[in-house]
N, C-alpha and C positions, 0 to 999 in steps of 0.2 A: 493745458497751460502752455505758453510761448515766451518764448526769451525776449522782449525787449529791451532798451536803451531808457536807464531812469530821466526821467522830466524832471522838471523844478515842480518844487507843492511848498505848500504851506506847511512852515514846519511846527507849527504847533499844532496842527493837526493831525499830522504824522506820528509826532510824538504822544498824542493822549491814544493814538488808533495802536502804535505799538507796545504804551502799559498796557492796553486793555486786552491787546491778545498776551502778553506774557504772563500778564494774569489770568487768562482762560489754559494757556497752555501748564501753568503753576500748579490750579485748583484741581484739572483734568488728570492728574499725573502723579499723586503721591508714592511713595514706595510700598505701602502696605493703606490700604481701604479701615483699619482695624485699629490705625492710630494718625488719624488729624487733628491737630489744634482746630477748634469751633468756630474761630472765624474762616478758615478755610471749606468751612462744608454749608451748603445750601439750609435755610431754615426749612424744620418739619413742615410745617405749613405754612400757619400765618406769622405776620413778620418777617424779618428781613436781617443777613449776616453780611461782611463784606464780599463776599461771595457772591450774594444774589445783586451786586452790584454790576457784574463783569458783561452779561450779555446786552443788558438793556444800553449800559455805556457802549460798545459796539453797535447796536442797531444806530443809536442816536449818532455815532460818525460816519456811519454808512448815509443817514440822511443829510448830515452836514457837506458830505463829498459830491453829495446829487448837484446841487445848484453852481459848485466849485469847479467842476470835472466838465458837468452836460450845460452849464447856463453859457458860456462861448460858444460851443458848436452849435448849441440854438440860436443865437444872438445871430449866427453865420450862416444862416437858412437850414442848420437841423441835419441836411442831407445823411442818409446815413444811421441816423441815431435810435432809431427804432430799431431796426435789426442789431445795432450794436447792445442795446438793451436787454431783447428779447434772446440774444444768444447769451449775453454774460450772463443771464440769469437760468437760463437751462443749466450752463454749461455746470454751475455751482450750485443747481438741482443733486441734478446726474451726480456730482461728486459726494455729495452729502448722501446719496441713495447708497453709493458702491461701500461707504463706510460702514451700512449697515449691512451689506450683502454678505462682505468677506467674513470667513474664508468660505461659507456652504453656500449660498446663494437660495437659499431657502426662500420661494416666495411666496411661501403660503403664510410668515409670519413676519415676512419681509419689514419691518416698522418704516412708512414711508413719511412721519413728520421729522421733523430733526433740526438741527441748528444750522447748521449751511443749508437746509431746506429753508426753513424761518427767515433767515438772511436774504434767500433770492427772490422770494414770495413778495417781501416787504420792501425790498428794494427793486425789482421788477414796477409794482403798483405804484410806490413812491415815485419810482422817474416816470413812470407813466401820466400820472398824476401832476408833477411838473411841467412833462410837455407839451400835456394834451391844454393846461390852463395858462400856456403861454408864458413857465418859467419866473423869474422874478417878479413880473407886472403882476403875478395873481397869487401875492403871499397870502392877502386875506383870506381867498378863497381856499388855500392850503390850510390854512388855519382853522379854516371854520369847517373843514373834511376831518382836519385829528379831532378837535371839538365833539363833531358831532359823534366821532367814533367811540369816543370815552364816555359819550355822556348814552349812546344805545345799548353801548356792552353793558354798564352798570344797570340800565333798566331790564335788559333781555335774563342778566344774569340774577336779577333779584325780584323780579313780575315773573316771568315764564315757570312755571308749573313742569317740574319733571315726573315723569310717569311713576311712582309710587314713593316719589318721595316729596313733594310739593315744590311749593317758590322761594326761592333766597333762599333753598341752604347749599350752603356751600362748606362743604364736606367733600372727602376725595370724591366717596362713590355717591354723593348726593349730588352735586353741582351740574347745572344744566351742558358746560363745557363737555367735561368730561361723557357726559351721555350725548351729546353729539359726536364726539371720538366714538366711542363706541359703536355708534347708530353706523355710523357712515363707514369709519375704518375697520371695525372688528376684528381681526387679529393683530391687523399692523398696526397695533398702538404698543405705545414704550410697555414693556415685557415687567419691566421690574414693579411696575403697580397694578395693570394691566385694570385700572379700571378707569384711569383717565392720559391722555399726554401731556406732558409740559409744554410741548412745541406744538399741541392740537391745534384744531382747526381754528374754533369760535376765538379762541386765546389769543389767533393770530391778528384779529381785530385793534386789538391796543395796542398791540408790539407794532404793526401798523402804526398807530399814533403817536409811537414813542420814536420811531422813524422821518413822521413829517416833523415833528417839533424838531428833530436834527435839521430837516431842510430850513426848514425857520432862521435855525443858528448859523446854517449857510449863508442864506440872504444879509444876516446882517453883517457878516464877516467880508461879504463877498460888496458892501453897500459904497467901498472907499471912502470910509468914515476914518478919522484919526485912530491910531491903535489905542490911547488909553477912551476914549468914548466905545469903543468896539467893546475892551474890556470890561468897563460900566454897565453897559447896556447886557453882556453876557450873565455877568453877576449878580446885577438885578431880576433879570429875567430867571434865572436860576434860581434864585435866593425864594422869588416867588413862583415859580410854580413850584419847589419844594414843600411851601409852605402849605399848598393848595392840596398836595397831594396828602402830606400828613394830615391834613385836616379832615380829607373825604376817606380818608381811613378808618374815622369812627364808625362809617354808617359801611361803607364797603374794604373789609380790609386790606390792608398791603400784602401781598402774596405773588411770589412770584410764578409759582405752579400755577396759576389762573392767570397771570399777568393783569392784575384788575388795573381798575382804572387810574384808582390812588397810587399804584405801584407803579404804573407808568409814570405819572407826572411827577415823583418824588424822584426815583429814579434820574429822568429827565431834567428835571432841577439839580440832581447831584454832579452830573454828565457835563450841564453849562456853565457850574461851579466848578469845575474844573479843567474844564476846557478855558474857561477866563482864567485860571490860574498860570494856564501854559501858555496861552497869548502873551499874558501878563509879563511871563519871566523871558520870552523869547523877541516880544516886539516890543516891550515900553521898557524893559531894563538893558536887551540887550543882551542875556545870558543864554547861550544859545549851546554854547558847548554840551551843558546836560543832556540837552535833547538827543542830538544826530544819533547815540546809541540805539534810544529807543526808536527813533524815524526807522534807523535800519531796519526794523522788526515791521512799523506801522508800511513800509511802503510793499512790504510781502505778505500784509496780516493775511489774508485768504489761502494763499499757498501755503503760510507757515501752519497753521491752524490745521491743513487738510494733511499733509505732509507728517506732521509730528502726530495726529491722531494715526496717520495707516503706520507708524512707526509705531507707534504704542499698542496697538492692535498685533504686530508682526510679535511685538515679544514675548507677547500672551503665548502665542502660537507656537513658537520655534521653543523647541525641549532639549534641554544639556544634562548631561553628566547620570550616572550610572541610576540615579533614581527618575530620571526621566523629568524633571522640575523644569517649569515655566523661565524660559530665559530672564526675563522680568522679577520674577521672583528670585532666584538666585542671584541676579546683580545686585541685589537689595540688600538678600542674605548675605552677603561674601564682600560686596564692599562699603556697605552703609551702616546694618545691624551692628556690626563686631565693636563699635566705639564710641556709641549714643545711644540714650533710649529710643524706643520706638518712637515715639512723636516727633524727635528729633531728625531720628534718621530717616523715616520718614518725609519729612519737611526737605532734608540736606538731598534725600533724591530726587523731589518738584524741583529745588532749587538745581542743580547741577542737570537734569532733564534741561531748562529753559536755557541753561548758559551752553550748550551743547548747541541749541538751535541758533541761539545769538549766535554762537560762532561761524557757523552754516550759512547762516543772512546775512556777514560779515564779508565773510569768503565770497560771496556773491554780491554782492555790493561793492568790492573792490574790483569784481572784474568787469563791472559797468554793465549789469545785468539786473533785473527785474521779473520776479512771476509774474504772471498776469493771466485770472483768473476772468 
């Protein structure tokens, strides 16, 4: 990462890009594992909490920022842009790998999908995919690539035949995903099911799609349409493919651990439902003040996300006081437990975690500084 000098962005994108890591850094972060309120935790399987709303919102501004960020340098012969691509996306590889490394560096069980992995895979291919079909001029063609991508997952994933358990079931250790994590990665898949990854491979297919449809919402953002038609066209396009997504639920369910098809596009209908919301209050009313908080978070989301995970990681690690207790633990015990219930105190350490980093992006924000991942 490298210190730059903030640019001008669009601040309503800024601001749904820094709810949606506050709420990734919120969810990631309770004081104790053993008491969360239920909207706060991932659904078992199928269905969907607010919770399983947080990454697919983030993939979808990452494709929103594609056409926003890379369609001017393309517009101005590109030069450049490919390497600029292909390193930002290593670079947020590599950081997402070392998360899993620390502190042993074990790589015999090294788990090598993950979420900053998922992020550079999907955003790599996405700006590829924009520049290779010449950027704004080829939204169809962008269009008709997440299409098609939603519409092969659901067939691969409910035709294809997995070796002793047949077609279309989709069960942890039955779903074709899942046995391709296995096939390919075999140890290095997520530890705690160890029979499929959330961020696997085949899975990475629609989080792909829920990506270009960000680039979509770029395009039209990006169209110099009036702001209250930008926000029309958002809301409708959201409202419908929400609706599209609930509907293909019947046949292939919402599920975030397979990232299905249905669970992309409702998702993604949720994502431009509210991204028009922030347009809404930032360009056609004018209300702008709300935002700049959250911007400050959205214009470091990558850094703060990686940043606040190796923190959170560190206090796992670091042991205090005569019983030898997880630093982590004892801040919880000693300054949260003593004056709330568990769910509470709980909750009041996610919460006080994120305002910690606010303050940190704050402080760096005022010095006219920027991560850049």
């Amino acid at each position: 990462m490298t210190a730059a000098a903030a640019a001008p962005r669009l601040l309503s994108v800024d601001a749904l890009r820094g709810l949606t890591v506050a709420a990734m850094v919120l969810v990631n972060n309770p004081g104790t594992w053993r008491a969360v309120y239920p909207p706060l935790e991932h659904a078992e399987w199928h269905g969907w909490t607010p919770t399983d709303m947080v990454f697919p919102f983030f993939l979808f501004i990452v494709g929103v920022a594609i056409p926003l960020a890379l369609g001017p340098r393309l517009e101005q012969g590109g030069e450049g842009l490919l390497g600029r691509v292909l390193w930002r996306s290593l670079v947020i590889f590599a950081l997402g790998l070392l998360l899993h490394a620390l502190p042993f560096f074990n790589l015999a069980t090294l788990r090598i999908p993950g979420v900053l992995q998922r992020i550079a895979v999907c955003y790599l291919l996405a700006a590829l995919l924009f520049g290779f079909t010449g950027g704004s001029r080829a939204w169809g063609v962008q269009a008709l690539v997440a299409g098609g991508l939603l519409v092969g997952y659901w067939l691969v994933m409910t035709r294809v035949p997995v070796p002793g358990s047949g077609a279309g079931i989709l069960t942890p250790e039955g779903n074709l995903a899942g046995y391709v994590d296995r096939l390919l990665l075999g140890r290095h898949v997520w530890q705690v099911s160890r029979v499929y990854d959330p961020e696997g491979i085949l899975s990475t297919l629609p989080a792909l799609a829920t990506t270009l449809l960000g680039v979509l919402a770029g395009h039209w953002l990006r169209g110099g349409r009036p702001a209250g038609r930008v926000v029309g066209g958002l809301a409708l396009g959201g409202l419908a493919t929400a609706l599209l997504g609930q509907l293909w639920g019947i046949w292939f369910p919402v599920n975030k651990a397979l990232w299905t098809s249905s669970y992309a596009l409702l998702m993604s209908g949720f994502a431009s439902l509210a991204l028009a919301i922030c347009h809404w209050l930032t360009e056609v009313r004018g209300w702008r003040g709300w935002a700049r908080p959250f911007a400050v978070l959205g214009v470091n989301a990558l850094a703060l996300f990686f940043l606040s995970s190796l923190m959170a990681r560190l206090l796992l690690l670091i042991r205090v006081g005569p019983e030898d207790q997880r630093l982590q633990g004892w801040l919880f015990e000693y300054l949260f437990a003593p004056w709330a219930s568990p769910t509470d105190a709980s909750l009041a350490y996610a919460v006080a975690y994120v305002l910690l980093w606010w303050g940190l992006m704050w402080a760096l924000h005022r010095s006219g500084l920027r991560l850049r991942v």
